[in-house]
ZABA-147228 format. One record per residue (C-alpha): residue number from 1; z, x, y; residue in three letters. Coordinates in nm, 4 decimals. Layout:
N
R     n         pz         px         py   res
R   NUM          Z          X          Y   ALA
...
//
This chain:
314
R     n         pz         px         py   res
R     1    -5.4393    -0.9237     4.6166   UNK
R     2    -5.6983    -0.8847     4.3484   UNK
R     3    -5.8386    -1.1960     4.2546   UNK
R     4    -5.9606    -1.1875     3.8889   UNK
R     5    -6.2687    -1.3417     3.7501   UNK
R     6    -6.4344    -1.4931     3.4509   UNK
R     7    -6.8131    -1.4036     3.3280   UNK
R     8    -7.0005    -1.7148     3.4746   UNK
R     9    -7.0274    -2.0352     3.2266   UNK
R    10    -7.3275    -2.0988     3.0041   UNK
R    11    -7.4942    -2.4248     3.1457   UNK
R    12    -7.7363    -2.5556     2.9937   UNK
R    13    -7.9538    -2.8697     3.0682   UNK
R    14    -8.2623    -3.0742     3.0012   UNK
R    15    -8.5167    -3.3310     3.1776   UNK
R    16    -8.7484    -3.6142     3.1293   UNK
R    17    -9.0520    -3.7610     3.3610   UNK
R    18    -9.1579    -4.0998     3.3914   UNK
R    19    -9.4929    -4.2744     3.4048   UNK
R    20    -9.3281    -4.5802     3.5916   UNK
R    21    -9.2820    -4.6619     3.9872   UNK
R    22    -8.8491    -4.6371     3.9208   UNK
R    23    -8.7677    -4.4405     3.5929   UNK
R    24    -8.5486    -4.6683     3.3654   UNK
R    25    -8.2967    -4.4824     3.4165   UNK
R    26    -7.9590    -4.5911     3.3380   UNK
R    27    -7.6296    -4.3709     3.4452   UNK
R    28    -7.3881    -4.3265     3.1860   UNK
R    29    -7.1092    -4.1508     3.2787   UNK
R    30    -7.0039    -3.8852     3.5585   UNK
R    31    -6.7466    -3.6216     3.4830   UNK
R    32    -6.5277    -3.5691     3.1870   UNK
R    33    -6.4397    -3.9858     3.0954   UNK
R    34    -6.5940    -4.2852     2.9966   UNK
R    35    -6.8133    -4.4391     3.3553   UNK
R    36    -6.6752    -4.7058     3.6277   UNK
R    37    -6.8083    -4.7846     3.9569   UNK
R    38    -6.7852    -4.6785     4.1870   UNK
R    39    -6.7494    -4.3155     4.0616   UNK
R    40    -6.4531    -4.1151     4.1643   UNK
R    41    -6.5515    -3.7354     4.2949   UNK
R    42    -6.4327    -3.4701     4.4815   UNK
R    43    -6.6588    -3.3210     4.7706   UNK
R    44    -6.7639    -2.9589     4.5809   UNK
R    45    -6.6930    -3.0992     4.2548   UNK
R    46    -6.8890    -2.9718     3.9600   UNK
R    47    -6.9563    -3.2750     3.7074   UNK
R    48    -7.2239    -3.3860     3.4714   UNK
R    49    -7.4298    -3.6389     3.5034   UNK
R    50    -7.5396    -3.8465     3.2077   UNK
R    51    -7.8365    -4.0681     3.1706   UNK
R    52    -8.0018    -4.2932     2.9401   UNK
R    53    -8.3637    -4.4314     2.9711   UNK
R    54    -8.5714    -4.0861     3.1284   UNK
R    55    -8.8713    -4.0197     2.9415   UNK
R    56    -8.9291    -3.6400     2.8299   UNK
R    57    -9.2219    -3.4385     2.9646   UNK
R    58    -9.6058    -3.6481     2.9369   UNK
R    59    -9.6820    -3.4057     2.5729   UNK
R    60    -9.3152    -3.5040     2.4279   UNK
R    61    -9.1600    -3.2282     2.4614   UNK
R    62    -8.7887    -3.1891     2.5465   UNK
R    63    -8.6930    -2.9660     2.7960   UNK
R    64    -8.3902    -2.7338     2.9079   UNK
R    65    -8.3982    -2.6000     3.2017   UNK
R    66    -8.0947    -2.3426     3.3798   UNK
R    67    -7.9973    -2.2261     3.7215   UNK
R    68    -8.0932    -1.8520     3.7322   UNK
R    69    -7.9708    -1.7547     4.1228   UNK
R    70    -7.7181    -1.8952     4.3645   UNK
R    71    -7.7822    -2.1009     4.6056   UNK
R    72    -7.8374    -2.3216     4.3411   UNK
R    73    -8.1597    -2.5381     4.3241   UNK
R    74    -8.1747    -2.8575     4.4495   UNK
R    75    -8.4377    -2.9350     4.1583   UNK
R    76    -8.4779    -2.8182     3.8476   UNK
R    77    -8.6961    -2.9435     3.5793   UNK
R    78    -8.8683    -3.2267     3.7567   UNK
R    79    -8.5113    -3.3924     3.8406   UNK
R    80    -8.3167    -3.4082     4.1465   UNK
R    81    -8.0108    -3.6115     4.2679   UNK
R    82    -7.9506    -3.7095     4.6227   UNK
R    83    -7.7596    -3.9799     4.8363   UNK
R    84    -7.9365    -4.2716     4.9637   UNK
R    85    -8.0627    -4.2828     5.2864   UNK
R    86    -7.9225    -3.9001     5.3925   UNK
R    87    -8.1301    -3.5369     5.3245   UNK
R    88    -7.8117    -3.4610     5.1042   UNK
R    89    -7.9377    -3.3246     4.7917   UNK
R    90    -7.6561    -3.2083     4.4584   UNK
R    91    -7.7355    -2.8564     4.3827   UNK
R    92    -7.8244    -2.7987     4.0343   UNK
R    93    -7.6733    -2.5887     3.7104   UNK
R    94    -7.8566    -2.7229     3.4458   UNK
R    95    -8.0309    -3.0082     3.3053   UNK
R    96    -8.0551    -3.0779     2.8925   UNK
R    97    -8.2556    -3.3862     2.7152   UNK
R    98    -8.1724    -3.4572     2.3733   UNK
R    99    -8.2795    -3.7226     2.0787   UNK
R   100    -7.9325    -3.8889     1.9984   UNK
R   101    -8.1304    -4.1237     1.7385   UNK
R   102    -8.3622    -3.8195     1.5119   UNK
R   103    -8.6424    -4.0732     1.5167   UNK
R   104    -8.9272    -4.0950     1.6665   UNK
R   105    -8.9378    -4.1592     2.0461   UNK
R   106    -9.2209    -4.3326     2.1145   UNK
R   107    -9.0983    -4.6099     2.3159   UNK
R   108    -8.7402    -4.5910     2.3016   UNK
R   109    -8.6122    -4.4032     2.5729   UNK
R   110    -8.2742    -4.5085     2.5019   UNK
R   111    -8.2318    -4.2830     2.2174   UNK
R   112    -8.2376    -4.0145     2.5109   UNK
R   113    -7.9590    -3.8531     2.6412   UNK
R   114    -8.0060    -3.6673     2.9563   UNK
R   115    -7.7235    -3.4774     3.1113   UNK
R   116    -7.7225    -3.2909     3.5054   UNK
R   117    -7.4810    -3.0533     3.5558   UNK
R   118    -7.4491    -3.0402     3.9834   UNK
R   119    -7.2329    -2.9981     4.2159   UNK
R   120    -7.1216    -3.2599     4.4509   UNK
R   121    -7.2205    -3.2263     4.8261   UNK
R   122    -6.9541    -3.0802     5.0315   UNK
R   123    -7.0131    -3.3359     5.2892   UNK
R   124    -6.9721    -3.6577     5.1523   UNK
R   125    -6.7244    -3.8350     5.3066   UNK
R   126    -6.7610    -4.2371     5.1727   UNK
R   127    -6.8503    -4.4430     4.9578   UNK
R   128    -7.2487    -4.4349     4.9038   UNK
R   129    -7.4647    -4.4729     4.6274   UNK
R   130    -7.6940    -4.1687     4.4836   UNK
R   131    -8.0080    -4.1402     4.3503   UNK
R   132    -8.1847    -3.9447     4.0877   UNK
R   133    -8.5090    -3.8737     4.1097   UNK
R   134    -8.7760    -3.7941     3.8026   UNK
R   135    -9.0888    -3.6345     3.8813   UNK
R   136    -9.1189    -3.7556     4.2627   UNK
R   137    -8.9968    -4.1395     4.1216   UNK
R   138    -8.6400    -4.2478     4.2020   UNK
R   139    -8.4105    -4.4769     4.0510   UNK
R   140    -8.1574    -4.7670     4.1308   UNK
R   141    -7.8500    -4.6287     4.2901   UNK
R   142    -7.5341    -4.5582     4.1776   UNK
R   143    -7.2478    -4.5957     4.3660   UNK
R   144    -7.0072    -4.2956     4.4423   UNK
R   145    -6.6778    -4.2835     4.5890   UNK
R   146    -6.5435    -3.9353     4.7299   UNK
R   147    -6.1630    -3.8518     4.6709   UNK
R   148    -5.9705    -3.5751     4.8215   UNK
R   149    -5.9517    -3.4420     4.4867   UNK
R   150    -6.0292    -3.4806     4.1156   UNK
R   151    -5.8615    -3.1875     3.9149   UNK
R   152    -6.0154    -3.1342     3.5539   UNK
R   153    -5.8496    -2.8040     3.4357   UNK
R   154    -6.1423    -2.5796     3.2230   UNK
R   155    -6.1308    -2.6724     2.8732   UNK
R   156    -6.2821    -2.5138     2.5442   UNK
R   157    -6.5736    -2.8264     2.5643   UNK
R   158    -6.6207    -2.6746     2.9378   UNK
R   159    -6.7155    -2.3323     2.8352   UNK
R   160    -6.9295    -2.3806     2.5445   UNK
R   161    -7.1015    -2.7085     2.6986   UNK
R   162    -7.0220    -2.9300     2.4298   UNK
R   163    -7.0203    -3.3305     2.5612   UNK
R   164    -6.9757    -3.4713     2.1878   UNK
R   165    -6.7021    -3.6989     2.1948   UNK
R   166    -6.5881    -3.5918     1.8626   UNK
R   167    -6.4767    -3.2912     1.9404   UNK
R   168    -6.1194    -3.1985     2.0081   UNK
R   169    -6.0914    -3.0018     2.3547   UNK
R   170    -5.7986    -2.7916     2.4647   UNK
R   171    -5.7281    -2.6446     2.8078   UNK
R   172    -5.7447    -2.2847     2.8730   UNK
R   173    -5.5156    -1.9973     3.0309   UNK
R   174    -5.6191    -1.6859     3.1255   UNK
R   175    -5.5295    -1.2844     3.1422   UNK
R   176    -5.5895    -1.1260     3.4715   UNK
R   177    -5.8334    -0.9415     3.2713   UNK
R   178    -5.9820    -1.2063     3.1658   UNK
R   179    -5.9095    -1.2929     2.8257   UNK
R   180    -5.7717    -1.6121     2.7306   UNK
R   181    -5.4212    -1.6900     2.6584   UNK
R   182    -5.3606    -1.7496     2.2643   UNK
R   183    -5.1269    -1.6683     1.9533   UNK
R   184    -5.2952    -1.3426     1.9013   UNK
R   185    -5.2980    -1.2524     2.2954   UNK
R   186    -4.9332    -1.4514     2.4264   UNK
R   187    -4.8390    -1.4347     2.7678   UNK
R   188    -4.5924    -1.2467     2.8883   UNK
R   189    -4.3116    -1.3069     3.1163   UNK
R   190    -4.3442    -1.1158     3.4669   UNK
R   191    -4.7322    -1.1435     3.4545   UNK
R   192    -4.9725    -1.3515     3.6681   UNK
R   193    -5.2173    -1.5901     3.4887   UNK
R   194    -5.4885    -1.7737     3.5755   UNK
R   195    -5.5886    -2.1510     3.5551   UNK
R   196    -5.9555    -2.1919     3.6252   UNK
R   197    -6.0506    -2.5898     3.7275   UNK
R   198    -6.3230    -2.8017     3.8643   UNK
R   199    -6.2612    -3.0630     4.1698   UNK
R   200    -5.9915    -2.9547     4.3485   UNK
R   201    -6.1596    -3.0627     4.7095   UNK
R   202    -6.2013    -2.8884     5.0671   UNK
R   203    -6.1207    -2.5202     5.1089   UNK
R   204    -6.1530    -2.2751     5.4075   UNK
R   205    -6.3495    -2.1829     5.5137   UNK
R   206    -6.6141    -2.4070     5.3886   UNK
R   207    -6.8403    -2.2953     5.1295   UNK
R   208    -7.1990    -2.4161     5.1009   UNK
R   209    -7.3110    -2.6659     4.8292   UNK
R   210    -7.4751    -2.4425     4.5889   UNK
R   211    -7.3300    -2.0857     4.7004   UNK
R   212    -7.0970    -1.8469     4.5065   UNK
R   213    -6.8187    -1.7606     4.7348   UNK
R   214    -6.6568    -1.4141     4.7819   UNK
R   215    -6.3270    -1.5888     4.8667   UNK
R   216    -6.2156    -1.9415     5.0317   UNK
R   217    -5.8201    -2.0510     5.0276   UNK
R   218    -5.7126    -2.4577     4.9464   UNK
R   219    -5.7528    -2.6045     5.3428   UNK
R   220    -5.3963    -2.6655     5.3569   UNK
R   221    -5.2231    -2.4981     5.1241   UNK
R   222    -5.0067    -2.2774     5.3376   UNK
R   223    -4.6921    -2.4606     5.4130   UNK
R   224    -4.8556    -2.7721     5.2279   UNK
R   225    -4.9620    -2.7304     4.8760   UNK
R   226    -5.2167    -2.9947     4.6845   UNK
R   227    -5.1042    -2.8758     4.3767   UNK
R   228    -4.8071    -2.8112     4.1778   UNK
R   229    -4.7176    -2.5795     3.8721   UNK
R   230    -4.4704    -2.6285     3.6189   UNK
R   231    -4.3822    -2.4618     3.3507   UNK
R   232    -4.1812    -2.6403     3.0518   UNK
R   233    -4.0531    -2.5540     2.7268   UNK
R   234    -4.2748    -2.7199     2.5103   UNK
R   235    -4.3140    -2.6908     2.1168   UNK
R   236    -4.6751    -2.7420     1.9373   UNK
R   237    -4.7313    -2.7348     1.5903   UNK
R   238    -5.0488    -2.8250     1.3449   UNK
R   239    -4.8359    -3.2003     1.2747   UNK
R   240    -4.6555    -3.2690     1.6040   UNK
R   241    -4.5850    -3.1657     1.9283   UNK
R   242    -4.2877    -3.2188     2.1211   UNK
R   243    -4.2437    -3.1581     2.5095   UNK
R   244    -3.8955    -3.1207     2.6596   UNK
R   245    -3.8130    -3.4355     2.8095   UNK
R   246    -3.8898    -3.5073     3.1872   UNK
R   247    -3.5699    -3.5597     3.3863   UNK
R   248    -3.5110    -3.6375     3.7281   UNK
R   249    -3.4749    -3.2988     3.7843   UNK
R   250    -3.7966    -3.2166     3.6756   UNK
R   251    -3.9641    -3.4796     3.8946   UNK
R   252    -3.7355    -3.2809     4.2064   UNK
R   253    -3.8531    -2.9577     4.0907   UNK
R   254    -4.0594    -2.7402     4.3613   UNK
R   255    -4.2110    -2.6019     4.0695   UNK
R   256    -4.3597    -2.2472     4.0569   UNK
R   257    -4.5150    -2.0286     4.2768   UNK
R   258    -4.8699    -2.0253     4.3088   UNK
R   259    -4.9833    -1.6670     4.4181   UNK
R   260    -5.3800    -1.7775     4.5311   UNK
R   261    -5.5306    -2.1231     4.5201   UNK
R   262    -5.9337    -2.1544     4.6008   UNK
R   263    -6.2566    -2.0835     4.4796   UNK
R   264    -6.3337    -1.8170     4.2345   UNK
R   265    -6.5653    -1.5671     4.4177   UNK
R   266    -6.9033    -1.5366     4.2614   UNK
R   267    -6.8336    -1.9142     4.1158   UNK
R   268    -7.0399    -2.2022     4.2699   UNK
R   269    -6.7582    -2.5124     4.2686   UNK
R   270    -6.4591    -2.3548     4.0307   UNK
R   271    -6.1622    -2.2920     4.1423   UNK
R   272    -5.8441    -2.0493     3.9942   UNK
R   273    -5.5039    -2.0965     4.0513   UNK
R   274    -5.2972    -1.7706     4.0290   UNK
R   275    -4.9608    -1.8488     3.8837   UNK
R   276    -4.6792    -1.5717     3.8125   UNK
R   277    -4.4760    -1.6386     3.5007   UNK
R   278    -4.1221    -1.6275     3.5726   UNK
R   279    -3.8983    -1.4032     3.4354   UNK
R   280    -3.6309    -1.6445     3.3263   UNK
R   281    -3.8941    -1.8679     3.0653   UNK
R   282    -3.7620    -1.8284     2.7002   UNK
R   283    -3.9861    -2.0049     2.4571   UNK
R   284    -3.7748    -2.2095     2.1516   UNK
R   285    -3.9500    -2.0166     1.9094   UNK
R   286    -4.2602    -1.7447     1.8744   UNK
R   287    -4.6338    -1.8886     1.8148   UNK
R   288    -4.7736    -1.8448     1.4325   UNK
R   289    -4.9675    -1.9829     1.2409   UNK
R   290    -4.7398    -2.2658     1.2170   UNK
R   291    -4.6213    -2.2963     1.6429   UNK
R   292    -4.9612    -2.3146     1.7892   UNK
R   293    -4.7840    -2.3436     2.1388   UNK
R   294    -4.3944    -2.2849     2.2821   UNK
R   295    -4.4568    -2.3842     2.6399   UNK
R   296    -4.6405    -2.5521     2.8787   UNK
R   297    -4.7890    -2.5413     3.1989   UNK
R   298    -4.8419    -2.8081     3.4026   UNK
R   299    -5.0738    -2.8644     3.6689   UNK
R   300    -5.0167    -3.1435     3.9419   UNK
R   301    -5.2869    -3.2662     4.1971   UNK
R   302    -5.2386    -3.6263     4.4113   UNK
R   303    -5.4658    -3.7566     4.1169   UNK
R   304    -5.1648    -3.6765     3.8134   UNK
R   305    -5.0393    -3.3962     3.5830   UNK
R   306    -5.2589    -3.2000     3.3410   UNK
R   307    -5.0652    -3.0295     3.1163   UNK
R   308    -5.1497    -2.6537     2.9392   UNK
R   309    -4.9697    -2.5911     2.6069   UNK
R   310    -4.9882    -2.1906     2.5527   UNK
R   311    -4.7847    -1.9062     2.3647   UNK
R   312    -4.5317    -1.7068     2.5506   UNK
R   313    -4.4134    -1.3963     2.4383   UNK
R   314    -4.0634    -1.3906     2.2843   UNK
//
C-alpha cells in the first residue's frame, strides 16, 4: 500500500543562556494544555516545552534556532533536555525565545517565553523527572510520567506553530495527495484519508529518538487496535454545531476500518492513520458558506475521543 505523506512541519524555536549556577528556569507547560505534575507523555511523543525565567544570549539578543537533518540534535541553541540521572537526552526540532511583555528585559526574565519543541525518549518507561540544561547549567527537575499513549490529532495551531492561546484551532484531514480536507476540496465517499497525530506510543519495529522512519506499524495493532475511528453525521455551522447523538449503539460500534496505523516515513514522532470512507456515509446537507462541516470523524485512543468535523461530498 502506498503510504502518503505531508511536506515536513515548519518548527521553529528559540533559546536563552544564563549567567547563574541553575538557570531560573521555571516549566510552564508540556504539550497542547495548561501544566500538572507530574506530566503525562507518550514514549516518541513530540511536545513543546515551555519555560519562563531563561535569560537570552550574554549581548541580548533573542535567538531561533531549527533542526536542519534527522537524527535530530540533542542540542540546539545552547539548550538541551535530558532525564535525571540517565544519558537519555530529547532530540530537538526547534527552540524560539520571545518578549511576552515589549519592555525592556533587563532583569526580568519572566517576561520570557521560551518554548522546545522535542521529542520524547523512546525509552522511558516511569515516572522520572527531566532536566533542561542552558549553556552547560541545569535546572530543578520536573517530573514526567510516561503513558502508553497521548493522542493529539494535528491541528491548524500545529502546522503553522502558533502557541497563542487566543487562537481558535481546528483539526485537520487529509487527501492522499496531500491536500487538506475542506468546503472547497470535500471528501468523497470510497476514498482513503488521512489523520496525521502526535503521541500515539510504541510501534514496530522501534524507531530511534530523533530518526525519520521509512515505515513502522502500531506494536499491536493487528488483531488488537489502540485506536478507533468513527465516523458520525455531524452538522457545523458559523452559530452552532450539532453532533448526532451518541447511543448505545454507538458506544458498541467496531467503528471503521483503519487501512495503516504508524509513523509517517520521513517524519521524526508523527504518526497517520489511513482511514477509508465508507460508501454508505450520507451527509444531512452539503458544506457552504453557511455548513462549515456535515460529518465527523472521530478518533479514539485509551486516553478519550478527539473528534474531526469535515465536509463530505453529497
Amino acid at each position: 500500500m502506498k503510504i502518503t505523506t505531508i511536506t515536513p512541519l515548519a518548527l521553529l524555536l528559540c533559546i536563552g543562556s544564563s549567567a547563574f549556577a541553575q538557570p531560573a528556569a521555571s516549566l510552564a507547560a508540556v504539550g497542547y494544555t495548561g501544566p500538572g505534575f507530574p506530566l503525562p507523555v507518550a514514549p516518541g511523543q513530540v511536545v513543546t516545552l515551555f519555560f519562563y525565567g531563561v535569560a537570552p544570549f550574554a549581548d541580548g539578543q533573542l535567538r531561533f534556532a531549527q533542526a536542519t537533518n534527522v537524527p535530530l540534535p540533542t542540542t540546539l541553541a545552547g539548550l538541551s533536555v535530558h532525564i535525571a540521572q540517565q544519558p537519555l537526552s530529547f532530540p530537538i526540532f526547534a527552540v524560539r525565545q520571545q518578549n511576552e511583555c515589549d519592555q525592556d528585559l533587563a532583569g526580568n526574565l519572566g517576561c520570557l517565553l521560551t518554548s522546545i519543541r522535542v521529542q520524547v525518549p523512546i525509552e522511558l518507561l516511569a515516572t522520572t523527572e527531566m532536566i533542561l540544561n542552558v549553556n552547560g547549567q541545569t535546572s530543578r527537575g520536573f517530573a514526567v510520567q510516561p503513558i502508553a499513549d497521548n493522542s493529539h490529532v494535528l491541528t491548524s495551531c500545529d502546522v503553522s506553530w502558533d502557541i497563542r492561546f487566543t487562537t481558535s484551532c481546528s483539526r485537520l484531514l487529509f487527501h492522499a495527495d496531500g491536500n487538506a480536507v475542506s468546503e472547497s476540496d470535500p471528501a468523497r465517499r470510497g476514498e482513503t484519508i488521512i489523520v496525521y497525530a502526535f503521541g500515539l506510543g510504541q510501534t514496530s519495529p522501534r524507531v530511534p529518538n530523533g530518526a525519520a522512519p521509512s515505515g513502522a506499524i502500531f506494536k499491536d495493532f493487528a488483531g488488537h487496535p489502540r485506536v478507533r475511528a468513527r465516523f458520525l453525521s455531524y452538522l457545523s455551522t458559523e452559530l452552532t454545531a450539532i453532533p448526532r447523538a451518541f447511543s448505545q449503539e454507538d458506544a458498541d460500534d467496531p467503528g471503521s476500518p483503519i487501512a495503516f496505523a504508524g509513523l509517517t516515513p520521513g517524519q521524526v514522532g508523527l504518526y497517520q492513520l489511513n482511514i477509508p470512507v465508507p460508501q454508505t456515509l450520507q451527509p444531512q446537507a452539503p458544506c457552504s458558506k453557511v455548513v462549515l462541516g456535515n460529518m465527523a470523524l472521530h478518533i479514539t485512543t485509551s486516553q478519550g475521543t478527539e473528534s474531526i468535523a469535515f465536509c463530505l461530498q453529497p
